[in-house]
C-alpha positions as CSV (number, residue, x, y, z in Angstrom):
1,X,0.0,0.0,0.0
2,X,2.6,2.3,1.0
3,X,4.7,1.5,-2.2
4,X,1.6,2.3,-4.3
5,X,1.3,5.4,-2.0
6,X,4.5,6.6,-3.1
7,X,4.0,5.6,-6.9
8,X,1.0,8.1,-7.2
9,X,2.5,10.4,-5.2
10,X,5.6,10.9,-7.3
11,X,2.6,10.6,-10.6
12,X,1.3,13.8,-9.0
13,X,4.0,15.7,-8.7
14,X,5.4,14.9,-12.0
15,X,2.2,16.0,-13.4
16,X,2.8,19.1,-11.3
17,X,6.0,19.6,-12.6
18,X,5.2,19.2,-16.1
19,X,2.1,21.7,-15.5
20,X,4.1,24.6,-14.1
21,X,6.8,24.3,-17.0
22,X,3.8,24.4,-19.8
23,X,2.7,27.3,-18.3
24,X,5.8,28.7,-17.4
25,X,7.3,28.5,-21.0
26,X,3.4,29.7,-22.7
27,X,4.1,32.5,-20.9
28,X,8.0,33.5,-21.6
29,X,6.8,32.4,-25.4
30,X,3.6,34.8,-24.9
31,X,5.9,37.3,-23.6
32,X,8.7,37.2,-26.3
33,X,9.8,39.9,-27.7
34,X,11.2,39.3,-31.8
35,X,15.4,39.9,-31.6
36,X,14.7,42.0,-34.9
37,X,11.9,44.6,-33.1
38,X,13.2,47.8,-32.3
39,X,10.3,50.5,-31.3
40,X,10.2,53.5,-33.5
41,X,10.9,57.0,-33.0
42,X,7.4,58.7,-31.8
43,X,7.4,62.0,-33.5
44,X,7.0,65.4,-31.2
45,X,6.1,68.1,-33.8
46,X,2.5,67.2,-34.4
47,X,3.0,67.7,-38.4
48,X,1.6,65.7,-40.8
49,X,4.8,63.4,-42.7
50,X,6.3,65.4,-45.4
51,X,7.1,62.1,-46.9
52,X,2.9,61.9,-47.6
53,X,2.9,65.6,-48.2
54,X,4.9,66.4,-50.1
55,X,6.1,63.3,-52.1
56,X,3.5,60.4,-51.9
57,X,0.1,62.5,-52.6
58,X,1.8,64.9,-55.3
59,X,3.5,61.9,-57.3
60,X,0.1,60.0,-57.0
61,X,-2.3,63.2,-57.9
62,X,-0.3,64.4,-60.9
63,X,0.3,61.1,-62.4
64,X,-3.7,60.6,-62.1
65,X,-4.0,63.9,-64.5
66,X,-1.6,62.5,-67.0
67,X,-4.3,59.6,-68.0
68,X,-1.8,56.9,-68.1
69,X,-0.5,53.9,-66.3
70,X,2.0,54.6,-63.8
71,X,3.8,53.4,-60.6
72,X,3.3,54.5,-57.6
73,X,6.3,53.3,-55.2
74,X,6.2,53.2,-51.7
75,X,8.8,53.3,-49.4
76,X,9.5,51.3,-46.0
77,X,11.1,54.4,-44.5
78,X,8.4,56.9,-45.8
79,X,5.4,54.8,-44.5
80,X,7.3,53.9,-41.1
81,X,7.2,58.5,-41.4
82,X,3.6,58.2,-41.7
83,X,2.6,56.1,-38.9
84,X,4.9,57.5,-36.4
85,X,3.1,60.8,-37.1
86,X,-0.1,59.7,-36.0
87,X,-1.8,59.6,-33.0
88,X,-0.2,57.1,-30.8
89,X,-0.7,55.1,-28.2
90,X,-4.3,53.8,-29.8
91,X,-6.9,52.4,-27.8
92,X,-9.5,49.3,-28.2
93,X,-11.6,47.4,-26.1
94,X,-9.3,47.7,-23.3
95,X,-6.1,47.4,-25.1
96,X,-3.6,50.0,-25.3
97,X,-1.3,49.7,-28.8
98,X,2.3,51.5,-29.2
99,X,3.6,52.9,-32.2
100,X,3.5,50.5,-35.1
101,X,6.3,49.7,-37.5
102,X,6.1,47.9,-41.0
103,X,8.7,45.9,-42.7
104,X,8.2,45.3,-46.8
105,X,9.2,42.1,-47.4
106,X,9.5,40.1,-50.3
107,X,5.6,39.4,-51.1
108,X,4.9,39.9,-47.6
109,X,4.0,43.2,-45.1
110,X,4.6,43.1,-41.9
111,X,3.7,45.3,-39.0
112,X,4.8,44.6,-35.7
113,X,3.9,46.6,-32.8
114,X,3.4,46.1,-29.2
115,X,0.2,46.0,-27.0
116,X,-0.6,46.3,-23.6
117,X,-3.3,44.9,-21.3
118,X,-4.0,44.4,-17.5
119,X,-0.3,46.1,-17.1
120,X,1.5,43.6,-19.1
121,X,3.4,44.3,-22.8
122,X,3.1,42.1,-25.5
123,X,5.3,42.1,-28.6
124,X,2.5,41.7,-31.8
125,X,3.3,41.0,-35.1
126,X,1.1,40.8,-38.2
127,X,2.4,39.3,-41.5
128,X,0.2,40.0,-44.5
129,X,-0.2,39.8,-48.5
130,X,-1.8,41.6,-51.3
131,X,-2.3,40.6,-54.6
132,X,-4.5,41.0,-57.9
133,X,-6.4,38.2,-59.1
134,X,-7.0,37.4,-62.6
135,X,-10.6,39.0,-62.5
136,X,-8.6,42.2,-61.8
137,X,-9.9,41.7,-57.8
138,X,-7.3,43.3,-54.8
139,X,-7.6,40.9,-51.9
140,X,-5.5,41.9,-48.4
141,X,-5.3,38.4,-46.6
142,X,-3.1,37.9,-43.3
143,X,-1.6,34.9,-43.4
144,X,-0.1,35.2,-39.7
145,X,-0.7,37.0,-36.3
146,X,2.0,36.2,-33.5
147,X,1.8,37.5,-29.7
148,X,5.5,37.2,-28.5
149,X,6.2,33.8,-30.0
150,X,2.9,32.0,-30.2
151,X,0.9,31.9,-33.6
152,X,-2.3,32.9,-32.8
153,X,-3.6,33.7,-36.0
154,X,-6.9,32.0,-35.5
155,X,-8.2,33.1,-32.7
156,X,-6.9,36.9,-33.6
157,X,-9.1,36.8,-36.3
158,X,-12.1,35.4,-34.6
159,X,-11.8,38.1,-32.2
160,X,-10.9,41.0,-34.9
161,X,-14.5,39.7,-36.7
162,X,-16.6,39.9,-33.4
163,X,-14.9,43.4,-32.9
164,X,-15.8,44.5,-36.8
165,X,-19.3,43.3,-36.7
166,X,-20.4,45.2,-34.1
167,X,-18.9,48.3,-35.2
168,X,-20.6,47.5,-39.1
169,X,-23.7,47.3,-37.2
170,X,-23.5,50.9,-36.1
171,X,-21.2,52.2,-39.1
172,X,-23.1,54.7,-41.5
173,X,-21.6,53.8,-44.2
174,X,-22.3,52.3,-47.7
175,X,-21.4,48.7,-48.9
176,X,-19.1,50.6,-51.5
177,X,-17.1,52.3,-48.9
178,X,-13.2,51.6,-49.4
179,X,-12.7,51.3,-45.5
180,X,-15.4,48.2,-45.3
181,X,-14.1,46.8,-48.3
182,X,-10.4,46.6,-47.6
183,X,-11.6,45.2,-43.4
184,X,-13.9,42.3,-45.3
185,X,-10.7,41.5,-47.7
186,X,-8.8,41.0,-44.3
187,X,-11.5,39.7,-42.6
188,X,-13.7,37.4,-44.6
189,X,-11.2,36.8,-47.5
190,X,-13.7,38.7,-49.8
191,X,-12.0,40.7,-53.2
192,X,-12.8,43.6,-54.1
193,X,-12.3,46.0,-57.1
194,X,-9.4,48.2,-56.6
195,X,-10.4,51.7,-58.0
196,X,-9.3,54.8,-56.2
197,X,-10.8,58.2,-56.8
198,X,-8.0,60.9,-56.7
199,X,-9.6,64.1,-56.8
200,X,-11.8,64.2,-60.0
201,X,-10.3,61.6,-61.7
202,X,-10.4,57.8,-60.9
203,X,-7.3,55.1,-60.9
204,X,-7.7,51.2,-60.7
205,X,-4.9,49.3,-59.2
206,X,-3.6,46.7,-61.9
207,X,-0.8,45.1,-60.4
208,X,1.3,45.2,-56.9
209,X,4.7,43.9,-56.0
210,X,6.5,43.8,-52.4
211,X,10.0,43.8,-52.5
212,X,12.3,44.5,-49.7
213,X,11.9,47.8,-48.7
214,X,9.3,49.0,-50.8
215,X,5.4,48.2,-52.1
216,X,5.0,49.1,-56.0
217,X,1.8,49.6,-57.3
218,X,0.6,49.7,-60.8
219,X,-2.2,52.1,-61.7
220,X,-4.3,52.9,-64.2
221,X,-6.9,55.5,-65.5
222,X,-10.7,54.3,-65.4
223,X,-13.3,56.1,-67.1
224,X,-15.7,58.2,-64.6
């Protein structure tokens, strides 16, 4: 009896063991920070980026009056510009989220971040792609969503439909609005056609390649 005692005993605390290391390394993975994330510079001067000022919007509005195809090219350092210029930290449902940072990549965008809940900082990184279609359709799919070190891409986007749902409920705005279109593309894995009005003239997107370092985009005129 005693012997058996002693067997179960030991069973116990194995399990024990084994319990407290699972939860021990969930939580140094959850809490992993990627060796290649550095946090950007927040910037102080409350100005819009002269990078989308006075390069980006120009070169994409006076190519748009020219009536031909054109690229538009987009750089890693001018969009990390962008984002650091806006309003950071952002809040959702509880969730406090830093200043962002994206990575091109080849065929791949990545923003990685970090978010913070309940006092605690979590490392977030969201890989992505974009492509055209052979029906001429843009869709935005993300094909990963890490928290430290754990893939959590499932459950992320579970969570991320709940959140859009509700707000589409109260949203006044049409099906055709570009904001709903490009969150069901990410969302629900629905295409959409990629036309862009620029002032009084209208662009469709006909091709996009990711490179390191930069997003090119393809564009052409559309009639009105």
């Amino acid at each position: 009896m005693k012997k058996r005692k002693k067997a179960r005993l030991k069973k116990v605390c194995w399990l024990l063991i084994g319990l407290t290391a699972a939860s021990v390394s969930f939580v140094l993975l959850l809490l992993h920070k990627p060796a290649h994330y550095d946090s950007p510079d927040l910037a102080h001067d409350n100005q819009v980026s002269p990078y989308l000022t006075h390069e980006l919007l120009p070169e994409l509005y006076n190519n748009a009056q020219l009536g031909e195809p054109f690229e538009l090219v987009v750089t890693e350092e001018g969009m990390n510009d962008v984002i650091a210029r806006s309003r950071w930290p952002k809040q959702s449902d509880g969730i406090n989220f830093s200043v962002s940072k994206v990575l091109f990549e080849t065929d791949n965008i990545v923003l990685m971040g970090t978010a913070a809940a309940g006092g605690v900082e979590f490392a977030v990184t969201v890989i992505a792609q974009a492509g055209i279609d052979r029906k001429g359709l843009l869709n935005l799919q993300v094909t990963r969503v890490k928290i430290g070190a754990l893939n959590l891409t499932t459950l992320c986007k579970m969570i991320a439909k709940r959140i859009y749902a509700g707000r589409l409920d109260t949203a006044d705005t049409g099906k055709n609005d570009i904001r709903l279109q490009i969150a069901a593309s990410i969302l629900n894995d629905e295409p959409f056609v990629p036309v862009f009005k620029i002032e009084d003239k209208k662009v469709q997107a006909e091709k996009i390649k990711i490179t390191n370092g930069k997003l090119t985009i393809l564009l052409t005129p559309t009639p009105d």
